[in-house]
C-alpha positions as CSV (number, residue, x, y, z in Angstrom):
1,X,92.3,-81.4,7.2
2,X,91.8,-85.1,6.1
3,X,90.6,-85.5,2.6
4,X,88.2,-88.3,1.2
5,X,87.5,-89.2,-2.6
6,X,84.7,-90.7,-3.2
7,X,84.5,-93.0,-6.8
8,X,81.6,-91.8,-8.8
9,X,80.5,-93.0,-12.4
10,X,79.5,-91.3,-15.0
11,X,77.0,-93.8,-16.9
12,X,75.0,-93.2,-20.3
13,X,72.2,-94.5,-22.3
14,X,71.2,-94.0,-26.2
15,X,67.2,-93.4,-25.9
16,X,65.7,-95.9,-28.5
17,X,62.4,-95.7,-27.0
18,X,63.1,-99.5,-25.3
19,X,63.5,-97.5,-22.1
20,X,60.8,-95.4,-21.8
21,X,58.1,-94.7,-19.4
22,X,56.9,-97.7,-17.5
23,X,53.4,-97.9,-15.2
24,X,53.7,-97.5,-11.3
25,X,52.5,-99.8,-9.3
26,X,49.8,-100.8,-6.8
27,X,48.5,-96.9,-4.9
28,X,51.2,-94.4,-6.9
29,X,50.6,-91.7,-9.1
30,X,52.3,-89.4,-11.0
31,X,52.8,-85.4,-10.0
32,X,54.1,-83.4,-13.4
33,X,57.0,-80.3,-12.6
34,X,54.7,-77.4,-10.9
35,X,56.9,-74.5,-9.6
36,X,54.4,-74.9,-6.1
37,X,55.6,-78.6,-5.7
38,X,59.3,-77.1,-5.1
39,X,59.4,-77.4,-2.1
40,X,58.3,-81.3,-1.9
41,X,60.8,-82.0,-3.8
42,X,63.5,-80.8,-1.8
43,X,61.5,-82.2,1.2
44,X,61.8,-85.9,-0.7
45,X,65.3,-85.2,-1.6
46,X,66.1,-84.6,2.0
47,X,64.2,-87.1,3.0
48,X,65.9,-89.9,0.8
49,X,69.3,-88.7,0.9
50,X,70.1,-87.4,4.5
51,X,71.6,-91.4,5.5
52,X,72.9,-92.5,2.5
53,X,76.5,-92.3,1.5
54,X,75.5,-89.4,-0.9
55,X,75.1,-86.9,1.9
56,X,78.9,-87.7,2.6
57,X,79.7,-87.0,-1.0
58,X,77.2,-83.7,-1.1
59,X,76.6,-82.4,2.7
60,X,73.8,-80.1,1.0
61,X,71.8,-83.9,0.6
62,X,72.0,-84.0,4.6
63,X,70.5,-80.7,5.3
64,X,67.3,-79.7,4.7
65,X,67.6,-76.3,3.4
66,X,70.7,-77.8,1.5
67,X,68.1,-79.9,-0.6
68,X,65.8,-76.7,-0.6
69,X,68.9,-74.7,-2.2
70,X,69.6,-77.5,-4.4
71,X,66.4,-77.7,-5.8
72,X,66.1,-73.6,-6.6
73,X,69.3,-74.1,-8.3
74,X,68.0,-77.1,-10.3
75,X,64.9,-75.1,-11.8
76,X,67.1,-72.0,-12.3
77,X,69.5,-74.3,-14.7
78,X,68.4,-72.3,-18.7
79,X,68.0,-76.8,-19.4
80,X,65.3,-77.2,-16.7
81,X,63.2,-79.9,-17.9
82,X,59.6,-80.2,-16.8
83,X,59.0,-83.3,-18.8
84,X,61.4,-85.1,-17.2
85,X,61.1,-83.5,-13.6
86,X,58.4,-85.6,-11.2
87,X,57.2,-87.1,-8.1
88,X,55.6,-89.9,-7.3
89,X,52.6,-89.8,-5.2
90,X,50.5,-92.4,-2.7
91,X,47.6,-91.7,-0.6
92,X,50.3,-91.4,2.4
93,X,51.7,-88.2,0.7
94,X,55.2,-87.9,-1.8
95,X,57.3,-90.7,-1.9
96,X,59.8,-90.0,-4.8
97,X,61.3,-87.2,-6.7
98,X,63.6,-87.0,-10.1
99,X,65.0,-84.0,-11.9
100,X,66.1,-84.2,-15.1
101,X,68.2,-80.9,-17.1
102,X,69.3,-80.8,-20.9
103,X,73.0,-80.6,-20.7
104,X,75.3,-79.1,-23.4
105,X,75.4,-81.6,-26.4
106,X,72.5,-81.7,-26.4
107,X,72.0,-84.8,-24.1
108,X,69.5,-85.4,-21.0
109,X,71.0,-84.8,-17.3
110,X,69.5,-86.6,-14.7
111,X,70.3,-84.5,-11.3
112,X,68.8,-86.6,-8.5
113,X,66.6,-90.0,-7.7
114,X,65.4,-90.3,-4.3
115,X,62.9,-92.5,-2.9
116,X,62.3,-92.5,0.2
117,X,63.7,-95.4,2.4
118,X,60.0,-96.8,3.2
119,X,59.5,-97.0,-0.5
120,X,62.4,-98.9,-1.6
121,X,62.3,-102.2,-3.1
122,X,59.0,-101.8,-5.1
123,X,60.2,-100.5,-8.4
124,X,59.7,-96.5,-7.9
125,X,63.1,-95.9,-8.8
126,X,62.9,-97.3,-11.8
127,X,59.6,-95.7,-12.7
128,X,61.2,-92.5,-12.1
129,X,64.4,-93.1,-14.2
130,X,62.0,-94.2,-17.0
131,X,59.6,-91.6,-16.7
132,X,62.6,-89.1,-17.1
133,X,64.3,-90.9,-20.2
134,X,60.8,-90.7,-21.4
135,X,60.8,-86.8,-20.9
136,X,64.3,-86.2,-22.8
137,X,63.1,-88.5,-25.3
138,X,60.1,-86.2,-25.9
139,X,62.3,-83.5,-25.9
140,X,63.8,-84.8,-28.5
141,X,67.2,-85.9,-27.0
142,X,68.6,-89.3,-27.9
143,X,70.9,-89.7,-24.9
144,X,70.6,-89.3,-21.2
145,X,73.8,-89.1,-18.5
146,X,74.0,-89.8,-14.5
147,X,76.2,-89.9,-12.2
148,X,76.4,-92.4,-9.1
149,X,78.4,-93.0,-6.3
150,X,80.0,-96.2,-7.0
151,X,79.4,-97.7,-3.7
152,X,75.6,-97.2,-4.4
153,X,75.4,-100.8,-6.0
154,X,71.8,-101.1,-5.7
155,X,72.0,-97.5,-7.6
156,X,74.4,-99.1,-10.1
157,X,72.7,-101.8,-10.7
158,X,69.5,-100.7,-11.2
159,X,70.7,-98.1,-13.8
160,X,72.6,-101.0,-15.3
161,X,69.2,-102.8,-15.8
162,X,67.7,-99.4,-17.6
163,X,70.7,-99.8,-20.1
164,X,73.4,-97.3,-18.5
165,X,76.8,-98.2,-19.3
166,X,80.0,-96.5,-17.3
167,X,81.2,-93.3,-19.6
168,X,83.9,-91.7,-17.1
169,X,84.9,-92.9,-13.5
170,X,85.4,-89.6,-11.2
171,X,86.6,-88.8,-8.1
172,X,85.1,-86.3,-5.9
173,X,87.3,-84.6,-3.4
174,X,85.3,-84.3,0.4
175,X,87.3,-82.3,3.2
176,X,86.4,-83.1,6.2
């Protein structure tokens, strides 16, 4: 059985209030954590995952009920964060989804952005990183981890421009 690693990065930022919550644009809206939205979260998750490089990395990002799994296993976590846990809404339906989890420390875990492909390009992604920070900032956190697939530069460099520096480089091990 062949064996690929893939280089991920651990990358953290010190929540000064500089990068907090910024405005969506144009037709978007915020939708706050409600246990009845579960399920369109795993939907977007799917949606914006299942062709990128991290369904390589995590097959459960491929699948649809892996996403559905995922996400029950998110909100199960004791550090579920509401605040910090969103999607982002147009007339056209869900378009992007973030979870965010306070970690042992205690610091701010961000488990997943997706956006779906459609989408991309218009600055949701950032939204939804910043919308999170502001979350575990509320929470009263004062620092906030990720973890990327290095070969996600647009990924990388967009967490770079919210003030994420590399922590830890990791390899994950993916039989296949």
């Amino acid at each position: 059985m062949a064996i690929t690693y893939y280089k991920r990065l651990r990358m953290e930022v010190d929540l000064d209030g500089s990068n907090l919550s910024q405005p969506l644009p144009g037709p978007f809206f915020w939708a706050p954590w409600d246990e009845t939205l579960l399920i369109q979260h795993a939907e977007i998750k799917y949606l914006s995952f299942r062709e990128e490089i991290d369904a390589a990395v995590f097959p459960c990002l491929g699948d649809r009920q892996g996403c559905l799994r995922l996400m029950r296993e998110i909100r199960r976590k004791p550090g579920f964060l509401p605040g910090a846990t969103w999607l982002i809404a147009c007339p056209e339906g869900y378009v992007g989804t973030i979870q965010g989890v306070v970690d042992y420390g205690p610091i701010g875990s961000i488990q997943n952005v997706g956006v779906l492909p459609a989408y991309r390009g218009l600055g949701l992604g950032r939204a939804l990183v910043s919308r999170a920070l502001w979350g575990f900032h509320q929470a009263g956190l004062r620092r906030t981890y990720l973890e990327v697939t290095a070969e996600n530069r647009s990924a990388v460099q967009l967490y770079r421009a919210l003030g994420f520096r590399k922590a830890k480089t990791l390899y994950k091990a993916v039989g296949g």
